[in-house]
C-alpha positions in Angstrom: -9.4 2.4 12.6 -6.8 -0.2 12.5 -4.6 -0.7 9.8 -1.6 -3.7 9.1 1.6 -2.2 10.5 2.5 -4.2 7.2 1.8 -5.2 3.9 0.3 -8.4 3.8 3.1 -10.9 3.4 3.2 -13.9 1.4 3.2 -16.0 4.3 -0.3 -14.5 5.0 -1.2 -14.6 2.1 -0.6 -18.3 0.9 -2.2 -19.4 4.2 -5.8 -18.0 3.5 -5.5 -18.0 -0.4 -3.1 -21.1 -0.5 -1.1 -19.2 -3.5 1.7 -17.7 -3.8 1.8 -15.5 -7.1 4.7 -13.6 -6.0 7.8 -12.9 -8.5 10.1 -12.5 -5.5 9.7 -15.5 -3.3 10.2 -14.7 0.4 7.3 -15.7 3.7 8.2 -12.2 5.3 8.4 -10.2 1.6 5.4 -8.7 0.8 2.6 -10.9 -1.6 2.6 -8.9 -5.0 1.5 -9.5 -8.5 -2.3 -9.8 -6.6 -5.0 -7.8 -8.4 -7.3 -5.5 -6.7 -9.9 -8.2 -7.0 -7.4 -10.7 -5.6 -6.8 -8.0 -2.3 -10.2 -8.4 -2.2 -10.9 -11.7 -2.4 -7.9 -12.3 0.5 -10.2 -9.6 2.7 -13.6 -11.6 2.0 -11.7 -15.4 3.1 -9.7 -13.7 6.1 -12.9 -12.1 7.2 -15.2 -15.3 7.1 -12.4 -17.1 9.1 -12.0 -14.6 12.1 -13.9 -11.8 13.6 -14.9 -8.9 12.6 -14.1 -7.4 8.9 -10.8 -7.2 7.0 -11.4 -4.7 3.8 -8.8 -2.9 1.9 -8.4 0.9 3.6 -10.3 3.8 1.9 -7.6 6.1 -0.2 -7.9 9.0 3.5 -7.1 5.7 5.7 -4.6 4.9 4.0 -2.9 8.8 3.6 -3.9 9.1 7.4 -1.6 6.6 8.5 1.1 7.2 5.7 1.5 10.5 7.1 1.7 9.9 11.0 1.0 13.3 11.8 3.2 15.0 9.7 3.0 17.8 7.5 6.1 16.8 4.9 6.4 14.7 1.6 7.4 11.8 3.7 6.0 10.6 7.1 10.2 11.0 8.1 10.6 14.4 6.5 11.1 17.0 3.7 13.1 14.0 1.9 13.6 10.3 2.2 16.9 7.7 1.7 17.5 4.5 1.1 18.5 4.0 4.7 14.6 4.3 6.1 12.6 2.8 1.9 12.9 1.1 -0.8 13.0 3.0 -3.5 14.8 3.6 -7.0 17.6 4.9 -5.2 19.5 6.2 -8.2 17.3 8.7 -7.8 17.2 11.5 -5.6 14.2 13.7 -4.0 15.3 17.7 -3.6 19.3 17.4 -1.8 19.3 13.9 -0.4 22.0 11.7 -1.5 21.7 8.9 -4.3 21.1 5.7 -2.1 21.0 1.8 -2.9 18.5 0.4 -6.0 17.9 -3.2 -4.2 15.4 -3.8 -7.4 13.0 -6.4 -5.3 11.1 -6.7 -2.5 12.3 -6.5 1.1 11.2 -8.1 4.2 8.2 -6.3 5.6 10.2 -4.6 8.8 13.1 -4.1 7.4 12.7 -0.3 7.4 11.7 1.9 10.2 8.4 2.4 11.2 6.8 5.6 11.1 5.3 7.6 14.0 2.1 5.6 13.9 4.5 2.0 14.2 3.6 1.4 10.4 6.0 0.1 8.1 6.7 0.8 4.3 4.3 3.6 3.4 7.1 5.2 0.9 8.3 2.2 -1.0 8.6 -1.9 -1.2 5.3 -2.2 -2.9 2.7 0.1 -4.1 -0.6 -0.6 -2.3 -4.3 -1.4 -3.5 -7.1 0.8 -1.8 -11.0 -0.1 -1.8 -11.6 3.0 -3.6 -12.5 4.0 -7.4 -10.0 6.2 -8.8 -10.8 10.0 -8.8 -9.5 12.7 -10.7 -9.7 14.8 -8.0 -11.5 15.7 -4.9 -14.7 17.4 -5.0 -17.5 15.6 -3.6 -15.3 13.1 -2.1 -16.8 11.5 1.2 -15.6 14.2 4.6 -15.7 10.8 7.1 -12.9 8.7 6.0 -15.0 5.7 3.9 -14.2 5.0 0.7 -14.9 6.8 -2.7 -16.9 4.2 -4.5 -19.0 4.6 -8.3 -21.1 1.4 -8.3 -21.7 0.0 -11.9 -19.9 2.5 -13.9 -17.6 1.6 -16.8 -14.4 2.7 -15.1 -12.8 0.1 -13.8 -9.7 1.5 -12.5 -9.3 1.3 -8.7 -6.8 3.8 -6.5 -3.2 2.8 -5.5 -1.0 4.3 -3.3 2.3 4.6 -1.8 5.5 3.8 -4.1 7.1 0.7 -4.6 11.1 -0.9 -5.2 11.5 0.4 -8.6 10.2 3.7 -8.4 11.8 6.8 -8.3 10.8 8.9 -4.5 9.0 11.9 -6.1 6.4 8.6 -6.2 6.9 7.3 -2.7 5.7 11.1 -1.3 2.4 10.4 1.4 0.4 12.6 -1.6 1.2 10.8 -4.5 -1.7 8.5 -6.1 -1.9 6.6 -8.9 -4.4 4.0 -10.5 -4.8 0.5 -12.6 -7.5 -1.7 -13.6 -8.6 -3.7 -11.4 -7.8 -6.6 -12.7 -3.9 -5.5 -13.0 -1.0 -7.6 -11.6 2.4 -6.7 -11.3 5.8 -7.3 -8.8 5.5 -3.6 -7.8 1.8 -4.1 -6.1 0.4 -5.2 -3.2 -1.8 -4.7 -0.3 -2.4 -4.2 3.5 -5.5 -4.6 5.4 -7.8 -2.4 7.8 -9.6 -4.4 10.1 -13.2 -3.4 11.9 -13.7 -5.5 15.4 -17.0 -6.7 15.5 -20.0 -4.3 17.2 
């Protein structure tokens, strides 16, 4: 599959949904304060103006390519700093050193990439998926698609990945997390995975 090497920026962001809801104002920051029906809406418009589909990735997407291939907390290793995320960095994660807080957004490449080329998995902002949150796994889908209850009175959908203000024991590739759907905030946002047409 192919997922955005970044989070959808507010450049992007204001050209298909001409809005900016952002609290930190920047074309090449990441859009945030966007609900999950907001990431989805962006997916329907970008997907009715180009080919193929645009979707929000399923909660395994979106671990796949946070991880890279590793096998370690962070796609860069048994701990992260503030020299490769942004994160809370008054806060540390097992021996690493205590690092920069920036508290807001930074420009989408700022960071290294991981192994895969993809760009803020651990941090910057915490990321909408498609699916229904879970308390666990069992009877999860085994091919990769998303985790979906139809009609059912819980409305809270899956995020993933940590954002600016949070400490790195929440930035880890494992660590998931939920809202309603209908939540906004400056910690949230979203990137894309895109299916070419058949």
């Amino acid at each position: 599959f192919y997922i955005g090497q970044t989070e959808v920026t507010q450049a992007q962001y204001q050209e298909i949904m001409n809005i900016n809801p952002s609290e930190f104002k920047g074309s090449e920051l990441p859009v945030e304060n966007v609900s999950w029906h907001d990431a989805k809406e962006f997916c329907t418009k970008l997907s009715q103006q180009t080919s193929g589909i645009y979707s929000l990735p399923s909660e395994s997407q979106w671990e796949y390519a946070c991880k890279a291939g590793s096998t370690t907390p962070f796609a860069f290793g048994n701990t992260i700093t503030t020299d490769v995320a942004n994160y809370y960095g008054d806060y540390i994660y097992r021996k690493a050193p205590k690092g920069v807080y920036r508290q807001k957004t930074t420009v989408v490449t700022t960071f290294p990439p991981n192994a895969f080329g993809v760009f803020d998995m651990h941090g910057n902002v915490a990321e909408w998926c498609e699916d229904t949150w879970h308390d666990n796994y069992q009877e999860a889908p085994v091919d990769g698609s998303s985790w979906i209850i139809e009609n059912n009175n819980n409305s809270k959908r899956l995020i993933r990945g940590g954002s600016y203000s949070q400490i790195p024991f929440h930035c880890r590739s494992a660590t998931r997390s939920s809202r309603p759907a209908n939540f906004t905030n400056s910690q949230l946002g979203f990137r894309v995975v895109y299916t070419p047409p058949a």
